[in-house]
N, CA, C and O atoms as a Maestro MAE file, in Angstrom:
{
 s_m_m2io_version
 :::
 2.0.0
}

f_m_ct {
 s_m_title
 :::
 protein
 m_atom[344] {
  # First column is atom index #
  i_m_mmod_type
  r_m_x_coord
  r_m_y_coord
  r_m_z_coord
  i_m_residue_number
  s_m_chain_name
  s_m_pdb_residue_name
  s_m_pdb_atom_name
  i_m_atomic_number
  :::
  1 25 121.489 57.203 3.174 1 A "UNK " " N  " 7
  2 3 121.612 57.918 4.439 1 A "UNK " " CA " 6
  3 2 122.813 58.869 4.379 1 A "UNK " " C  " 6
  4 15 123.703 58.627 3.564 1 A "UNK " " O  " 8
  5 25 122.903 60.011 5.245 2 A "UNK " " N  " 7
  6 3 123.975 61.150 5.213 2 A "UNK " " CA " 6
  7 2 125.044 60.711 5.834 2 A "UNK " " C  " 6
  8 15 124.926 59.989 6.823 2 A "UNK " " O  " 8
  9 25 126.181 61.060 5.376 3 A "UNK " " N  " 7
  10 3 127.474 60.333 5.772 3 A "UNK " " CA " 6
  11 2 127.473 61.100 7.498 3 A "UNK " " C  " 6
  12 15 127.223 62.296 7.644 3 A "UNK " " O  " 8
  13 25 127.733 60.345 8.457 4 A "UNK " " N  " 7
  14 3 128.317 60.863 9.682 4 A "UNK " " CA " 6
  15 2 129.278 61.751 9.796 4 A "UNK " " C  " 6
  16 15 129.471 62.652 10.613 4 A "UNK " " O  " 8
  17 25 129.740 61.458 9.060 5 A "UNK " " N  " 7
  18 3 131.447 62.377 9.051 5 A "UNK " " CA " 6
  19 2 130.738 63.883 8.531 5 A "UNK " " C  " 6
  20 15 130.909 64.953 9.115 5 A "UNK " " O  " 8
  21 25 129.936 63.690 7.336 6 A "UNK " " N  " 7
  22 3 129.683 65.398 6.750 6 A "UNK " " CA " 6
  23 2 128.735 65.687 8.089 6 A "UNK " " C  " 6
  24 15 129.241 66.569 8.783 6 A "UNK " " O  " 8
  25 25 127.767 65.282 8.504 7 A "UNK " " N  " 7
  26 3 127.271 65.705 9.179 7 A "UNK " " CA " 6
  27 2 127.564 66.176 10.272 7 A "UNK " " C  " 6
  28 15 126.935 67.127 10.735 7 A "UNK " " O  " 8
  29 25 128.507 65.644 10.859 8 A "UNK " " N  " 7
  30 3 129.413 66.179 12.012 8 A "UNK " " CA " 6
  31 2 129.814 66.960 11.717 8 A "UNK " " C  " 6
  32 15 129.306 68.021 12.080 8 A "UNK " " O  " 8
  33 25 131.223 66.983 10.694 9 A "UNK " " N  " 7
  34 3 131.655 68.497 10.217 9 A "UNK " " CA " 6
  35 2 130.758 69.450 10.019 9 A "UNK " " C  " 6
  36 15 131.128 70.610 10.204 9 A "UNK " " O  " 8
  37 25 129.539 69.219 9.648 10 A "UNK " " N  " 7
  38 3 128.770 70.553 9.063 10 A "UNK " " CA " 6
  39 2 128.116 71.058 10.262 10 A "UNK " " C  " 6
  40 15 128.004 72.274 10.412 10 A "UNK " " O  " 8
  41 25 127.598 70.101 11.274 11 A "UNK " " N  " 7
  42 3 127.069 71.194 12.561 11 A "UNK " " CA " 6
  43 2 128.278 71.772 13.462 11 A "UNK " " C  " 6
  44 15 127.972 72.610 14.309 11 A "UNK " " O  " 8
  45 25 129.942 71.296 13.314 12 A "UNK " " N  " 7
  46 3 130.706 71.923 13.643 12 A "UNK " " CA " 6
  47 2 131.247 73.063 13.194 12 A "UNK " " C  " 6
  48 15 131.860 73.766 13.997 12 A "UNK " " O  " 8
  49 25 131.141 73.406 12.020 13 A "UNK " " N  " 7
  50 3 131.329 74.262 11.234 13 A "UNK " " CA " 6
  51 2 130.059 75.536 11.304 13 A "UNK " " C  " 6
  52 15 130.219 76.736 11.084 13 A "UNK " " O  " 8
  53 25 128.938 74.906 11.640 14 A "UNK " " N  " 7
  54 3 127.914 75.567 11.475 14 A "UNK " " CA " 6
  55 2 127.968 76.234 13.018 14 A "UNK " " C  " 6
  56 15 127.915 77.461 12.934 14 A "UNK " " O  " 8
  57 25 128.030 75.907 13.968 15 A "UNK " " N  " 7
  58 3 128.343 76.586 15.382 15 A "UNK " " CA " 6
  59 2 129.419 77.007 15.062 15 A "UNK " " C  " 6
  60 15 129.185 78.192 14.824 15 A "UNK " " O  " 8
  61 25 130.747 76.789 14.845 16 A "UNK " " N  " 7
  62 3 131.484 77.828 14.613 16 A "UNK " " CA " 6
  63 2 131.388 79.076 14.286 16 A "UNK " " C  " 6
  64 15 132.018 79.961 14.865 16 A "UNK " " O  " 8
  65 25 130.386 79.324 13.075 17 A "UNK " " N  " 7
  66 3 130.030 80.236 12.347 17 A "UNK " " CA " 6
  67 2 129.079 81.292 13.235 17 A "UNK " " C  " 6
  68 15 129.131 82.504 13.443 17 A "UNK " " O  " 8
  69 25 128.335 80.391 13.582 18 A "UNK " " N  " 7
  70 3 127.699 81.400 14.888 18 A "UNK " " CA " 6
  71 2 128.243 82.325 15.646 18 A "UNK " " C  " 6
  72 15 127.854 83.476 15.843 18 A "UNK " " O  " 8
  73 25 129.920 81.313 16.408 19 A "UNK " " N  " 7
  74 3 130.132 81.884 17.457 19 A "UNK " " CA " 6
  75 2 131.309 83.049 16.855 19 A "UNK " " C  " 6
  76 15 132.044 83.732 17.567 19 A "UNK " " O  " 8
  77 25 131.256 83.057 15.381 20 A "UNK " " N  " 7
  78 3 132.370 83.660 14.727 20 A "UNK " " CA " 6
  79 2 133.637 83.095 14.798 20 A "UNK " " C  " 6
  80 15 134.663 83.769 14.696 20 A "UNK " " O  " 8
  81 25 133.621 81.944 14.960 21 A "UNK " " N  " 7
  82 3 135.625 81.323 14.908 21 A "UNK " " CA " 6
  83 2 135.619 80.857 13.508 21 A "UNK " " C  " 6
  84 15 134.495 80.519 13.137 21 A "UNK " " O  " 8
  85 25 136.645 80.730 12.535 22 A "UNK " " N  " 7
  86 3 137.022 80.438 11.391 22 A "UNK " " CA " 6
  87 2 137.759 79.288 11.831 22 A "UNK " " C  " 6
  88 15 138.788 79.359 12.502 22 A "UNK " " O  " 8
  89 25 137.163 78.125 11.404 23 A "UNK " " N  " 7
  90 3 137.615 76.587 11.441 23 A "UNK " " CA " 6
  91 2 138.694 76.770 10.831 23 A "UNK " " C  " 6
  92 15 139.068 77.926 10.631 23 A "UNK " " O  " 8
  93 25 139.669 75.367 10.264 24 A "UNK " " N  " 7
  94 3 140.327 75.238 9.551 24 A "UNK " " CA " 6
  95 2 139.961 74.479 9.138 24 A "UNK " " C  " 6
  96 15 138.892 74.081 9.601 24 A "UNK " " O  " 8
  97 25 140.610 73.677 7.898 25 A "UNK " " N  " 7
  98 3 139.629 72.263 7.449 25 A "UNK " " CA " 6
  99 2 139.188 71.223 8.536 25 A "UNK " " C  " 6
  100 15 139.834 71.701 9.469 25 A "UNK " " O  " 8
  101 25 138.695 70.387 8.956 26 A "UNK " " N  " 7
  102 3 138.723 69.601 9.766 26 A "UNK " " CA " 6
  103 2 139.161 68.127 9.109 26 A "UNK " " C  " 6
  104 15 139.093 67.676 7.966 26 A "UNK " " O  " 8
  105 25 139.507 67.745 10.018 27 A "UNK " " N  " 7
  106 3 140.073 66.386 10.109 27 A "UNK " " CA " 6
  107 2 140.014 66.054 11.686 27 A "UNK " " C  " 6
  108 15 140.204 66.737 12.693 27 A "UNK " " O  " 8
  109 25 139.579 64.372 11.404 28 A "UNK " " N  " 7
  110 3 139.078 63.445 12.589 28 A "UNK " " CA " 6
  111 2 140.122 63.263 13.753 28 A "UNK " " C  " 6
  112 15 139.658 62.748 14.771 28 A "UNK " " O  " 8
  113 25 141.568 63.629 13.773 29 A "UNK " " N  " 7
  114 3 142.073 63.543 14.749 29 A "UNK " " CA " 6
  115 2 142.396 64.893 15.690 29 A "UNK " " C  " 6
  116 15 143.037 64.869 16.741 29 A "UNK " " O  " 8
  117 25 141.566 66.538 14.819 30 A "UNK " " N  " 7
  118 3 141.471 67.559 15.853 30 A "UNK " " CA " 6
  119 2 141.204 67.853 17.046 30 A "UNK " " C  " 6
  120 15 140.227 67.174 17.361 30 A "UNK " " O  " 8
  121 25 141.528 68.489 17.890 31 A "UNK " " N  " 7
  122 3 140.900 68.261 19.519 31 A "UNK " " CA " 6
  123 2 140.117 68.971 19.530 31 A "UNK " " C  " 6
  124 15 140.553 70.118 19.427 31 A "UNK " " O  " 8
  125 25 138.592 68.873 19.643 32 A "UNK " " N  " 7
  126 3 137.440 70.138 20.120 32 A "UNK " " CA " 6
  127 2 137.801 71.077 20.613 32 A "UNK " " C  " 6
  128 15 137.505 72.140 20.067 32 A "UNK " " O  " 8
  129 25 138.647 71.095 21.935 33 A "UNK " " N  " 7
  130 3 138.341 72.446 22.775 33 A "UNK " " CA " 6
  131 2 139.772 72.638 22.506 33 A "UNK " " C  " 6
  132 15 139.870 73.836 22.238 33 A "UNK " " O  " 8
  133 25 140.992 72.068 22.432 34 A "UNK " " N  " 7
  134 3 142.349 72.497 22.553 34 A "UNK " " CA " 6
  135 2 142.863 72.837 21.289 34 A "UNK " " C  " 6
  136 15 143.908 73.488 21.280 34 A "UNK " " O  " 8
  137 25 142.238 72.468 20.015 35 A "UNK " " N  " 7
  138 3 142.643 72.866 19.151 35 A "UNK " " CA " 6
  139 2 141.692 73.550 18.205 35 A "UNK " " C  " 6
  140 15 142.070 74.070 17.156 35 A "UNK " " O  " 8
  141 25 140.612 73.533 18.560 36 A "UNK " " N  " 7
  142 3 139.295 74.076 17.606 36 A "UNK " " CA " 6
  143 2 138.754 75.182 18.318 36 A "UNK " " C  " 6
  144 15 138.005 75.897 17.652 36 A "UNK " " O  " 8
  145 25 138.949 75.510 19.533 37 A "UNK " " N  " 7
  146 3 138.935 76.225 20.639 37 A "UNK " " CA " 6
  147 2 137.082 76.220 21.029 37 A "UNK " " C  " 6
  148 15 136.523 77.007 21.793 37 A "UNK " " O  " 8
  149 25 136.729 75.609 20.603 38 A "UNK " " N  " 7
  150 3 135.215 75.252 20.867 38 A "UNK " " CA " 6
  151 2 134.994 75.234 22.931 38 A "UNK " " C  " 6
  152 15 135.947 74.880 23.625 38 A "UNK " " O  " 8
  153 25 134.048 75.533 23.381 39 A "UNK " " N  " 7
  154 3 133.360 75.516 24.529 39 A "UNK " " CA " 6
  155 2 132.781 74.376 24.738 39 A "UNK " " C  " 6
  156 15 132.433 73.600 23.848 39 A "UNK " " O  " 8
  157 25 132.637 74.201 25.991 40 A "UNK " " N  " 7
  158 3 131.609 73.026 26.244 40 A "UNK " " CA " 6
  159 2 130.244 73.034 25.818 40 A "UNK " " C  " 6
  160 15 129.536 72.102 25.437 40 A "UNK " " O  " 8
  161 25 129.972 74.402 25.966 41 A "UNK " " N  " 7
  162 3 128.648 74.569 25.195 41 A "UNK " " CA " 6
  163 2 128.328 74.868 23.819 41 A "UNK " " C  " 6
  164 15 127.225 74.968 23.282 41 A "UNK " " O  " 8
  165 25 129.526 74.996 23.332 42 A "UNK " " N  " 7
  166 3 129.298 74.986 21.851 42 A "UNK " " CA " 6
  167 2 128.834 73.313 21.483 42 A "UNK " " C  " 6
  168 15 127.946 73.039 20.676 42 A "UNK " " O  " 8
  169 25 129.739 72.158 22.352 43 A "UNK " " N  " 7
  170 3 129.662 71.470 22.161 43 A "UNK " " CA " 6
  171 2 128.287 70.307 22.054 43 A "UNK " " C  " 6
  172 15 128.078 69.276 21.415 43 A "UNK " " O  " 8
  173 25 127.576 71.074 22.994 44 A "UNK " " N  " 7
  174 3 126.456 71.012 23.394 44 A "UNK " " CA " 6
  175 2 125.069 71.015 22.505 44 A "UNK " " C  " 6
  176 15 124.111 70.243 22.452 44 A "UNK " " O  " 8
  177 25 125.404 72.230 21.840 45 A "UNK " " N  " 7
  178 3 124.977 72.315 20.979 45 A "UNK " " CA " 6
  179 2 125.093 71.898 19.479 45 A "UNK " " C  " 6
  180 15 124.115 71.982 18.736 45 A "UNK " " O  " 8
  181 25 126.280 71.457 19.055 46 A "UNK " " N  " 7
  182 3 126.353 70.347 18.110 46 A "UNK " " CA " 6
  183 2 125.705 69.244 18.396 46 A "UNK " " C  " 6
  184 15 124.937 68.706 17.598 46 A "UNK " " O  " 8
  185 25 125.991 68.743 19.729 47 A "UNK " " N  " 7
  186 3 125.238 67.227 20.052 47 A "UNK " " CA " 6
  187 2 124.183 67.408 19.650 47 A "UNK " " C  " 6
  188 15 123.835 66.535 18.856 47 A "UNK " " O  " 8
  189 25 123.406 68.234 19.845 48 A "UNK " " N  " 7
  190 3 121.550 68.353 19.894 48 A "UNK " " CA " 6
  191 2 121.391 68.190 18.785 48 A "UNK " " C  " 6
  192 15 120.718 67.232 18.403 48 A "UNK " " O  " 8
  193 25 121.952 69.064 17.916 49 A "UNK " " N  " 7
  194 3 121.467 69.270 16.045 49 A "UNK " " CA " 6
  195 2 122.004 67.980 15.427 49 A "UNK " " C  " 6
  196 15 121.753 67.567 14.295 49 A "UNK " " O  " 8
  197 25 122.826 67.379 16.401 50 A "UNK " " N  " 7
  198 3 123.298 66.140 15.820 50 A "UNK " " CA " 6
  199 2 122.152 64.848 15.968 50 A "UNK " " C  " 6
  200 15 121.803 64.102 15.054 50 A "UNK " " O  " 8
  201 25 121.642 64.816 17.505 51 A "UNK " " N  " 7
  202 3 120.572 64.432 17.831 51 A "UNK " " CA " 6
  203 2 118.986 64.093 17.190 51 A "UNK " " C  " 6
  204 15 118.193 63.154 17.267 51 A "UNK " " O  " 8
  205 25 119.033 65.562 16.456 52 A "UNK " " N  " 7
  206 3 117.717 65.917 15.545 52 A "UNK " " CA " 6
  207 2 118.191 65.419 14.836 52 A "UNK " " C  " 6
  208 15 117.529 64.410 14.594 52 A "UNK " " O  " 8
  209 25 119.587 65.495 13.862 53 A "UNK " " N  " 7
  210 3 119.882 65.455 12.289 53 A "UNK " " CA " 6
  211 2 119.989 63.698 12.312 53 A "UNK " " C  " 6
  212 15 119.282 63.269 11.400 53 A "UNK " " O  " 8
  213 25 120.581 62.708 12.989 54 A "UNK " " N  " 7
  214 3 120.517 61.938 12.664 54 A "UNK " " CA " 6
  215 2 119.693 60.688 13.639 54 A "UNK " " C  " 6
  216 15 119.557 59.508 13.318 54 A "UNK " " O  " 8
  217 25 119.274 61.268 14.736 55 A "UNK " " N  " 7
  218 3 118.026 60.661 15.438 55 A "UNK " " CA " 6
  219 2 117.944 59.656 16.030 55 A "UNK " " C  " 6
  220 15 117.117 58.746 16.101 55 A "UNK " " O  " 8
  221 25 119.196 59.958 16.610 56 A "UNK " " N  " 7
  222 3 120.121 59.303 17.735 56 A "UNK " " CA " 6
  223 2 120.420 60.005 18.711 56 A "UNK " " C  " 6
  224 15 120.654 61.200 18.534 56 A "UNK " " O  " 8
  225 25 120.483 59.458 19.923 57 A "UNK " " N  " 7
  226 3 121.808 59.965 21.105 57 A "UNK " " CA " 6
  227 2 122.439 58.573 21.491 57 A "UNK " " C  " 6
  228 15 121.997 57.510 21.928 57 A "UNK " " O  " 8
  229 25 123.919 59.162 21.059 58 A "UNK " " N  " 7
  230 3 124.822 58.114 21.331 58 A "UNK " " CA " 6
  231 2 125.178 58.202 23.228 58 A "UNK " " C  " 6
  232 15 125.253 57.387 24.148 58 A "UNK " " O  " 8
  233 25 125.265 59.120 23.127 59 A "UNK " " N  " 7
  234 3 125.418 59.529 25.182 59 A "UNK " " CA " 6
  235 2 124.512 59.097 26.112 59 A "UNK " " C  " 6
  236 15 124.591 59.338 27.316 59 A "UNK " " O  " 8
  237 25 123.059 58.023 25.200 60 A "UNK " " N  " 7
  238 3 122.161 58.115 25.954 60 A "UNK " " CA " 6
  239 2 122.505 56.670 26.879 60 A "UNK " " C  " 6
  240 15 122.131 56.689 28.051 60 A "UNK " " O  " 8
  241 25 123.183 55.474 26.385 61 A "UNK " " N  " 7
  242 3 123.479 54.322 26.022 61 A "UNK " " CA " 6
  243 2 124.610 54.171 25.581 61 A "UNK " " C  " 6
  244 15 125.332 53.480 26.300 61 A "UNK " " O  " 8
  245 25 125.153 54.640 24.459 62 A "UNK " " N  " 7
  246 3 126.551 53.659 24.020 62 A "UNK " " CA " 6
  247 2 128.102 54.080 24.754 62 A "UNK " " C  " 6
  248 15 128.870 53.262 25.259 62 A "UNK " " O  " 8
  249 25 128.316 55.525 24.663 63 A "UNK " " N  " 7
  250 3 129.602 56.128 24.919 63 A "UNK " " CA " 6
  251 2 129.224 56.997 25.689 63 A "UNK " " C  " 6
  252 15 128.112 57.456 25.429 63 A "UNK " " O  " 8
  253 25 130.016 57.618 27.015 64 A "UNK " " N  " 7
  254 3 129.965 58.296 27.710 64 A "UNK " " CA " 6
  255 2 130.323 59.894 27.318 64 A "UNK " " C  " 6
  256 15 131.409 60.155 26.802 64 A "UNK " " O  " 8
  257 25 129.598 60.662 27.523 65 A "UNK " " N  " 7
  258 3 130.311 61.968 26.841 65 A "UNK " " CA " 6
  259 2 131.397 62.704 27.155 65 A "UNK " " C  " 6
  260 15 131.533 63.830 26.676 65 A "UNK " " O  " 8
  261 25 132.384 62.118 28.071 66 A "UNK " " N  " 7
  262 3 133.600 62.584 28.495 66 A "UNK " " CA " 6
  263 2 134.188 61.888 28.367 66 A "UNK " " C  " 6
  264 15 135.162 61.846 29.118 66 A "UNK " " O  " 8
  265 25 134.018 60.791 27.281 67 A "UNK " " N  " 7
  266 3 135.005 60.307 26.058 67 A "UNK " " CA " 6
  267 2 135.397 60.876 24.919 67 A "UNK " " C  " 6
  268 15 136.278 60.425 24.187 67 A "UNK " " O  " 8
  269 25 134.630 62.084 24.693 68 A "UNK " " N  " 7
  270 3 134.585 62.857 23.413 68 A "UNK " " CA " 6
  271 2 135.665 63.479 23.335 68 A "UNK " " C  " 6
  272 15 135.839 63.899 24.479 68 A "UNK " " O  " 8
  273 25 136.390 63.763 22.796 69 A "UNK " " N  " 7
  274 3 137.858 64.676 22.982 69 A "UNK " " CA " 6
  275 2 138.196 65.522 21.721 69 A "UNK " " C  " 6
  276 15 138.572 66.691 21.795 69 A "UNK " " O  " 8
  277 25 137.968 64.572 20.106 70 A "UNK " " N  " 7
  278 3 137.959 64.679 19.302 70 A "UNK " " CA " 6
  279 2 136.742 64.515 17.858 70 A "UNK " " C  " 6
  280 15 135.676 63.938 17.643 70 A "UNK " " O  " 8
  281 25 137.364 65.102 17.381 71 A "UNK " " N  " 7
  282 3 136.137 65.453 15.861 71 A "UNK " " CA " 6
  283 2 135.671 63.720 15.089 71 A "UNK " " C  " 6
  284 15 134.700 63.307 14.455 71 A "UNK " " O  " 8
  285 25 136.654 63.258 15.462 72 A "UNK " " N  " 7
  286 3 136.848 61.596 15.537 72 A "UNK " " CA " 6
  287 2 135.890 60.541 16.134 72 A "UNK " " C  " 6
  288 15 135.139 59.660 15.715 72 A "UNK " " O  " 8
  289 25 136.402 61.217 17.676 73 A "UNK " " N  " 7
  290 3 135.313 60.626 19.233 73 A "UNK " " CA " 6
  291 2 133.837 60.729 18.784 73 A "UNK " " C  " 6
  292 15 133.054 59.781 18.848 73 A "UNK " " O  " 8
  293 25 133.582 61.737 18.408 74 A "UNK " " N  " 7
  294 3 132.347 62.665 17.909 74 A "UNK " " CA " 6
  295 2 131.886 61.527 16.815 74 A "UNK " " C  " 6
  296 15 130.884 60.839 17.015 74 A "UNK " " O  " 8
  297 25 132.693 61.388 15.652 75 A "UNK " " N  " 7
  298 3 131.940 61.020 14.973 75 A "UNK " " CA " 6
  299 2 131.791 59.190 15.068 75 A "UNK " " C  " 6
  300 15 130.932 58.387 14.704 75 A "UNK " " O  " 8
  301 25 133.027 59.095 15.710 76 A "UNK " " N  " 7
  302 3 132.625 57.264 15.813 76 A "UNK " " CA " 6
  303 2 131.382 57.127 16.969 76 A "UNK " " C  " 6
  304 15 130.578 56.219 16.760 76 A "UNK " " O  " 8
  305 25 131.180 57.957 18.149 77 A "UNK " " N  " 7
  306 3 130.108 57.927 18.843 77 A "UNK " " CA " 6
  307 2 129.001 57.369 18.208 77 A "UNK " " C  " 6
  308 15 128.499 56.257 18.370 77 A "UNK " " O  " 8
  309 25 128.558 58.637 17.174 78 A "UNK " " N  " 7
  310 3 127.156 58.392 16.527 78 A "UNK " " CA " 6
  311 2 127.780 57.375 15.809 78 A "UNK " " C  " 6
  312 15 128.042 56.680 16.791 78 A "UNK " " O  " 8
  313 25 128.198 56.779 14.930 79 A "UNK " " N  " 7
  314 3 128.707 55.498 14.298 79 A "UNK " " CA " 6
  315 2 128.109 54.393 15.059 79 A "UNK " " C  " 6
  316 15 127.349 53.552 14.578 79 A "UNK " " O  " 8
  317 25 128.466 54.447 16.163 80 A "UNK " " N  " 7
  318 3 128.297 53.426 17.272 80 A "UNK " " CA " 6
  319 2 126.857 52.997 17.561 80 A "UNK " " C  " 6
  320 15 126.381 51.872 17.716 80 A "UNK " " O  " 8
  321 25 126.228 54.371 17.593 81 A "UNK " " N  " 7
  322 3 124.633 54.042 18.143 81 A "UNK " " CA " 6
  323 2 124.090 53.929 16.362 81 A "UNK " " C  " 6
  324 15 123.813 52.897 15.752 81 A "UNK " " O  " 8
  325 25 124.075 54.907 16.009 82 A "UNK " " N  " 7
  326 3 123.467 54.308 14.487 82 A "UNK " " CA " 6
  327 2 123.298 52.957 14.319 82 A "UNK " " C  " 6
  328 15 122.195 52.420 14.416 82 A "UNK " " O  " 8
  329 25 124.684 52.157 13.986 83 A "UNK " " N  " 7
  330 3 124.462 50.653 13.794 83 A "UNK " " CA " 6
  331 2 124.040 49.687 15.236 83 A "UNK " " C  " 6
  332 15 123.852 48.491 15.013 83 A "UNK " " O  " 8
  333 25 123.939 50.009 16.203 84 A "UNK " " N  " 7
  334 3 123.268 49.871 17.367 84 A "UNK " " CA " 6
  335 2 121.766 49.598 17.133 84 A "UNK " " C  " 6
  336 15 121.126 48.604 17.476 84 A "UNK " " O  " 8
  337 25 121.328 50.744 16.447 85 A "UNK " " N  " 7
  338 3 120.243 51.087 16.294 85 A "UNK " " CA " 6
  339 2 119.592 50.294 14.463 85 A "UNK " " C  " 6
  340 15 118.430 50.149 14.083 85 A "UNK " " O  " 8
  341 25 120.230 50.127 14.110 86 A "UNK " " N  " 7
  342 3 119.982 49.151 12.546 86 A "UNK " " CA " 6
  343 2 119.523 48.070 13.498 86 A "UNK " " C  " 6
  344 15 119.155 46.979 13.062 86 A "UNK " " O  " 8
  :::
 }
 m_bond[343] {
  # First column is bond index #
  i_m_from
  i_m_to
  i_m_order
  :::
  1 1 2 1
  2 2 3 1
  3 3 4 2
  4 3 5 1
  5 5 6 1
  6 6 7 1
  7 7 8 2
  8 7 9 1
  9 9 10 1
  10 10 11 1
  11 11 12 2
  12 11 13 1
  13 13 14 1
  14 14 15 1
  15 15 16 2
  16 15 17 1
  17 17 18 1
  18 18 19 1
  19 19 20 2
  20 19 21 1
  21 21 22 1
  22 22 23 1
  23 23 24 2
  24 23 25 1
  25 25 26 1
  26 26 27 1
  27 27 28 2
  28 27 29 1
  29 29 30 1
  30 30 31 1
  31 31 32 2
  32 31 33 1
  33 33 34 1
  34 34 35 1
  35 35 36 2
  36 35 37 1
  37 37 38 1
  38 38 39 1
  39 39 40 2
  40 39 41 1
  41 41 42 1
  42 42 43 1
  43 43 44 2
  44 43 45 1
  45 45 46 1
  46 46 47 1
  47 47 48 2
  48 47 49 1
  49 49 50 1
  50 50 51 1
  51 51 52 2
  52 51 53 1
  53 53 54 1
  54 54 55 1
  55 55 56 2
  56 55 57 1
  57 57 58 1
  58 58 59 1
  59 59 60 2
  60 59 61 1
  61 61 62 1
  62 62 63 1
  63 63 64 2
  64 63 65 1
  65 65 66 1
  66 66 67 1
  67 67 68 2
  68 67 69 1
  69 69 70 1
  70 70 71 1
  71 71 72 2
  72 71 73 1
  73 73 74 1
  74 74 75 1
  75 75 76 2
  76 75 77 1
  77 77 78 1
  78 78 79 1
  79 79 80 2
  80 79 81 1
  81 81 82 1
  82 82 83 1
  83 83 84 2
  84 83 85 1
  85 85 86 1
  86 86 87 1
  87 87 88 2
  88 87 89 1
  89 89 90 1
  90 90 91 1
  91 91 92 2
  92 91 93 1
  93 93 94 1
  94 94 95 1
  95 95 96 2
  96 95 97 1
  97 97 98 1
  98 98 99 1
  99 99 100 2
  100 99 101 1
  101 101 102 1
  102 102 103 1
  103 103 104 2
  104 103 105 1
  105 105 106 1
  106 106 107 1
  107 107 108 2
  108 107 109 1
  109 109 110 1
  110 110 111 1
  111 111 112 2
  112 111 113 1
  113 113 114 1
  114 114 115 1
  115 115 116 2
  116 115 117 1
  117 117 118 1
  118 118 119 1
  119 119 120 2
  120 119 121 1
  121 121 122 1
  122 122 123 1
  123 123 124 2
  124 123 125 1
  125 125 126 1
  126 126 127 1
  127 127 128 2
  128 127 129 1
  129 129 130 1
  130 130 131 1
  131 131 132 2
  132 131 133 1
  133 133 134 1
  134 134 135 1
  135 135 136 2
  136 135 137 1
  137 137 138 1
  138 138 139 1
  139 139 140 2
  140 139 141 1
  141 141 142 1
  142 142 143 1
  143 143 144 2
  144 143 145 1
  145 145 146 1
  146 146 147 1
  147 147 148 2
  148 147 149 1
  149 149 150 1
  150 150 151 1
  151 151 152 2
  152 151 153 1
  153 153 154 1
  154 154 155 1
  155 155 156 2
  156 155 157 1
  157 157 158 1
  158 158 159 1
  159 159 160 2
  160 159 161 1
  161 161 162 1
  162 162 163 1
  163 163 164 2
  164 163 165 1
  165 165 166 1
  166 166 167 1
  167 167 168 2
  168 167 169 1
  169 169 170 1
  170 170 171 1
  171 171 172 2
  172 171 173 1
  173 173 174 1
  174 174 175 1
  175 175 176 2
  176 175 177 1
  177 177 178 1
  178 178 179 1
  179 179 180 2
  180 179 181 1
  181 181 182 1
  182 182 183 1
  183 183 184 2
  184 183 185 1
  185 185 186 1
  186 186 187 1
  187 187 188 2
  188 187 189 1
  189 189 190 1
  190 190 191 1
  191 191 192 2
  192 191 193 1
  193 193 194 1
  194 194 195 1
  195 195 196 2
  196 195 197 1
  197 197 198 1
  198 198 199 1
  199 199 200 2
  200 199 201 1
  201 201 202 1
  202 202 203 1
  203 203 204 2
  204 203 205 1
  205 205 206 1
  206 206 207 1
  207 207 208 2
  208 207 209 1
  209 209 210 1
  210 210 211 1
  211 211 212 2
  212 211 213 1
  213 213 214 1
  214 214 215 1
  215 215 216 2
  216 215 217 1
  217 217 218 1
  218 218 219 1
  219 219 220 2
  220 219 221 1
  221 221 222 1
  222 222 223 1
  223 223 224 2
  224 223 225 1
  225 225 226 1
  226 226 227 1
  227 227 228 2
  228 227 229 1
  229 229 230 1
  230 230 231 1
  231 231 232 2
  232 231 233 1
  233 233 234 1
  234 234 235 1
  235 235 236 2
  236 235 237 1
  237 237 238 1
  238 238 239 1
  239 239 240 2
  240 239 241 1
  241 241 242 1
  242 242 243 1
  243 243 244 2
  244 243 245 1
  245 245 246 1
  246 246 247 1
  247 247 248 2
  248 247 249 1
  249 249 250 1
  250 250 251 1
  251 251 252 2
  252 251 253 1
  253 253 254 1
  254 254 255 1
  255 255 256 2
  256 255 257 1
  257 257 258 1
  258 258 259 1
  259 259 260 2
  260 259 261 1
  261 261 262 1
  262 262 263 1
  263 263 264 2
  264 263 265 1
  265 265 266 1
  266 266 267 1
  267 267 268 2
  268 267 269 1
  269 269 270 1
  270 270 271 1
  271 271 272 2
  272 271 273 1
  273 273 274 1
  274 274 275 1
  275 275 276 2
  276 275 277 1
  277 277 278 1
  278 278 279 1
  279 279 280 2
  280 279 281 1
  281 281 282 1
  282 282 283 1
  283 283 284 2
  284 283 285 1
  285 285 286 1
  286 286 287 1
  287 287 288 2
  288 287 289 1
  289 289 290 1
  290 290 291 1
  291 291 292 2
  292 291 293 1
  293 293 294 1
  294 294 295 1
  295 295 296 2
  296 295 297 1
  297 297 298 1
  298 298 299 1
  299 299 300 2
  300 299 301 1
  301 301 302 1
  302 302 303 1
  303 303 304 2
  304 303 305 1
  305 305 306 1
  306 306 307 1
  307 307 308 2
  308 307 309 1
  309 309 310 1
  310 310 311 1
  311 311 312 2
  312 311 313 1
  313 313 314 1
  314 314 315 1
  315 315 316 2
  316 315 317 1
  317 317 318 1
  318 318 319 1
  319 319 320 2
  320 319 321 1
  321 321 322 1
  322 322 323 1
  323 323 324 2
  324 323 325 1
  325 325 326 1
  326 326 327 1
  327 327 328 2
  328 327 329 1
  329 329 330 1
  330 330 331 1
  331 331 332 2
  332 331 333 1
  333 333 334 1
  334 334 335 1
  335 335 336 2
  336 335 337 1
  337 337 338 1
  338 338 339 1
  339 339 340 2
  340 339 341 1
  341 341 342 1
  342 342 343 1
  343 343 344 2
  :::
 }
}
């Protein structure tokens, strides 16, 4: 199975690219919007492709989505429902 972590980074990276912002490397303790300068709706749109890519929603059931803060939050979320879901 695809590591959570790449997969997160890569649809973050991949909306980035869209919206034209140049990430910096990422690492799990970045802040989405205060330090990555990401939108709510950018954010939005990671969830979804995250949704499809690993075929889950963690927001649906496990974690509330205004727990999310970080690239971290993000990825222990899906962590959470994945093995939920095993």
């Amino acid at each position: 199975m695809e590591s959570i972590e790449a997969a997160v980074f890569d649809e973050l990276q991949h909306v980035a690219a869209v919206r034209g912002l140049a990430l910096p490397a990422l690492v799990r303790r970045q802040r989405l919007i205060d330090e990555l300068g990401l939108r709510s709706l950018d954010l939005a749109h990671v969830v979804a492709a995250l949704d499809r890519r690993l075929r889950v929603d963690p927001f649906l059931r496990h974690v509330p989505i205004t727990k999310i803060a970080t690239v971290g939050d993000l990825c222990d979320a899906y962590s959470i429902a994945l093995r939920d879901a095993a």
